[in-house]
N, C-alpha and C positions, 0 to 999 in steps of 0.2 A: 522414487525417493521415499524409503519408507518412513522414516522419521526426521524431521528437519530441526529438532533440536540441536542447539550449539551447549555443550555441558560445562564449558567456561564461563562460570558464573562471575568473573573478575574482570572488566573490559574497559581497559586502559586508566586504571587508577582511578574511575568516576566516583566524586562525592559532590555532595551539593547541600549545604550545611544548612542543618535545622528542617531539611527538605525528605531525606531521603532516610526508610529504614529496612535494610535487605532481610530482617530476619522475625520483624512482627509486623503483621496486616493494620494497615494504619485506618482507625477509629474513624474520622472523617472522611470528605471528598476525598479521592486518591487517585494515581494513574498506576495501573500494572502494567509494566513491561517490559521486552526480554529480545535477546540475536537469538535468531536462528540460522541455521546453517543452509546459504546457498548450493544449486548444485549445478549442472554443465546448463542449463536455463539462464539462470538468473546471474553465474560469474561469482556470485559473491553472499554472504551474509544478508541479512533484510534484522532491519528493527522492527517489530510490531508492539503498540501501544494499545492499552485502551481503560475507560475508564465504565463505571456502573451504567452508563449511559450506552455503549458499545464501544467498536473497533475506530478511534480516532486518527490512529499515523499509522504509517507502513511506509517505510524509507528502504531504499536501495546503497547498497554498498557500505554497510554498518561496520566496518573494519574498526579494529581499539582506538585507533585515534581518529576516528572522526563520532565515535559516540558521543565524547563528553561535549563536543558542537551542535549533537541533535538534541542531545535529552533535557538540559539547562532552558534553552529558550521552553520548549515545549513545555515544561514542568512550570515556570513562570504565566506565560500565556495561561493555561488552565490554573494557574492557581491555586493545585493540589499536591498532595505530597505524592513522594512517585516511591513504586515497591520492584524490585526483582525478585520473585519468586525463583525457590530452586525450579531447575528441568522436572517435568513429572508435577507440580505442584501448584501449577495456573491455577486462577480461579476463571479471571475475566478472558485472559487468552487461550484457554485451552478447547475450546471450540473452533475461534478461528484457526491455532494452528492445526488441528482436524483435516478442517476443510481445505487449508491451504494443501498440507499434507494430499489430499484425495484428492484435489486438481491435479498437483504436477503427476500423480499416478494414472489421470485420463481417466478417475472413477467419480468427477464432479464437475460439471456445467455450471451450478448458476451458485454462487456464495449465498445462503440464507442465515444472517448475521443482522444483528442491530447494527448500526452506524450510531454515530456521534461526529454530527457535521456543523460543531465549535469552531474548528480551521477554515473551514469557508462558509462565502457569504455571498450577497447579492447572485449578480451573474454568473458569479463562479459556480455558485453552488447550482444556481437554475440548470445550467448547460449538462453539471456533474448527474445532477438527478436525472435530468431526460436520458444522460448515455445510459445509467444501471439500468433506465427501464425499458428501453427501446432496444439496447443493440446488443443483442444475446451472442453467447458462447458462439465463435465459429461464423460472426459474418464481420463484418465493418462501416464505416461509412465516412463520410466525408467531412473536412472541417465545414464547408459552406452548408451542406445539407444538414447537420448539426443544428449551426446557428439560423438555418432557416424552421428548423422542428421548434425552437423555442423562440419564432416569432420577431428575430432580426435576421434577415437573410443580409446578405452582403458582411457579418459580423464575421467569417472567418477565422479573419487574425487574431481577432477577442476569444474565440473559440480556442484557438491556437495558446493562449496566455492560460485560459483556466485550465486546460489539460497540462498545462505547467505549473498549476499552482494544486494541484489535485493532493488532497493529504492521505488517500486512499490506494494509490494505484497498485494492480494485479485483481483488488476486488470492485475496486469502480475502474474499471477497465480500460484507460484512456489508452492503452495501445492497440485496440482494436479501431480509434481514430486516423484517419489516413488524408493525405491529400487528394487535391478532387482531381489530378492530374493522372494519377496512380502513384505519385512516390508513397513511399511507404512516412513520410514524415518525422518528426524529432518525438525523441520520448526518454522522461529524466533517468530513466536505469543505463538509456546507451541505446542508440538506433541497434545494435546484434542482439541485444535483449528482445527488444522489440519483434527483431525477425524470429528470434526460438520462441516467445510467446504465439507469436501470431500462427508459428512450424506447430508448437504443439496443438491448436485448435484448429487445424485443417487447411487454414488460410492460404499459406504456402506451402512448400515442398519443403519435406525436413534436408536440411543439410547432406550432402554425402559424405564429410568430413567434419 
């Protein structure tokens, strides 16, 4: 995937009044973000967010009518005005899309990116941070042995919940999360996401079809 730019800068009529301005860099707090374009991995479009702080959201399946459902609460929550830069013209995304870029090409392992982990909290975020630090490119591990790394074992199902509640995933990696059974477990892009993420890092066997 050499470039995962989406060049339709107009994605389902979204306005967000007194909130949003596509064509000057807004003076205050602000949130930069933008589609890009999925490819046989992912199915679909990804929204990526982020504010002076870092890389906040990364949503799966950014299709024109389900943006104006992602970007409105998100822009409210942080409490900042939100900017679409033209394609080429990132300020705060244009490293992440980089690096996202040089993952799905198999020419990057580990995201080195600021975060902004305003979306989660308490346990969520506890569970979110030990997976970025412990379970590198190309291995896995288990919802129980997760929650046993951060000091509640038997917490599983909790585990289970914050890999759902993750406002990061592909760079906090929760589908590299698995059951302790071996199923390959749930994950918000689409359990087949799941399996071509995990096909691209060695995990499994890529597809023959």
């Amino acid at each position: 995937m050499a470039d995962i730019h989406n060049g339709d800068r107009r994605v389902g009529g979204w306005s967000y009044r007194g909130r949003v301005d596509s064509t000057e860099r807004p003076r205050g707090p602000h949130l930069e973000w933008t589609v890009v374009a999925g490819d046989g991995v992912l199915g679909g479009p990804l929204l990526l967010a982020a504010t002076p702080e870092g890389l906040v959201r990364v949503e799966f399946h950014a299709e024109p009518d389900r943006v104006d459902r992602m970007i409105g609460p998100l822009v409210s929550r942080l409490g900042a005005d939100a900017r679409r830069p033209a394609p080429g013209e990132e300020a705060l995304l244009a490293e992440p899309i980089r690096q996202l870029t040089a993952y799905f090409e198999g020419a990057l392992r580990r995201f080195e990116l600021p975060l902004d982990w305003r979306l989660s909290s308490g346990f969520n975020r506890q569970v979110l941070q030990e997976l970025d630090r412990s379970v590198p490119y190309g291995s896995v591990v288990g919802y129980g042995e997760l929650a046993a790394r951060v000091g509640q074992p038997g917490a599983a199902q909790a585990v289970g919940n914050a890999m759902g509640s993750n406002p990061l995933p592909l760079v906090v990696a929760c589908h590299r999360v698995v059951e302790n059974d071996g199923g390959i477990g749930g994950f918000g892009g689409g359990v087949e996401t799941k399996r071509q993420l995990l096909a691209l890092e060695g995990v499994l066997p890529q597809p023959l079809f």
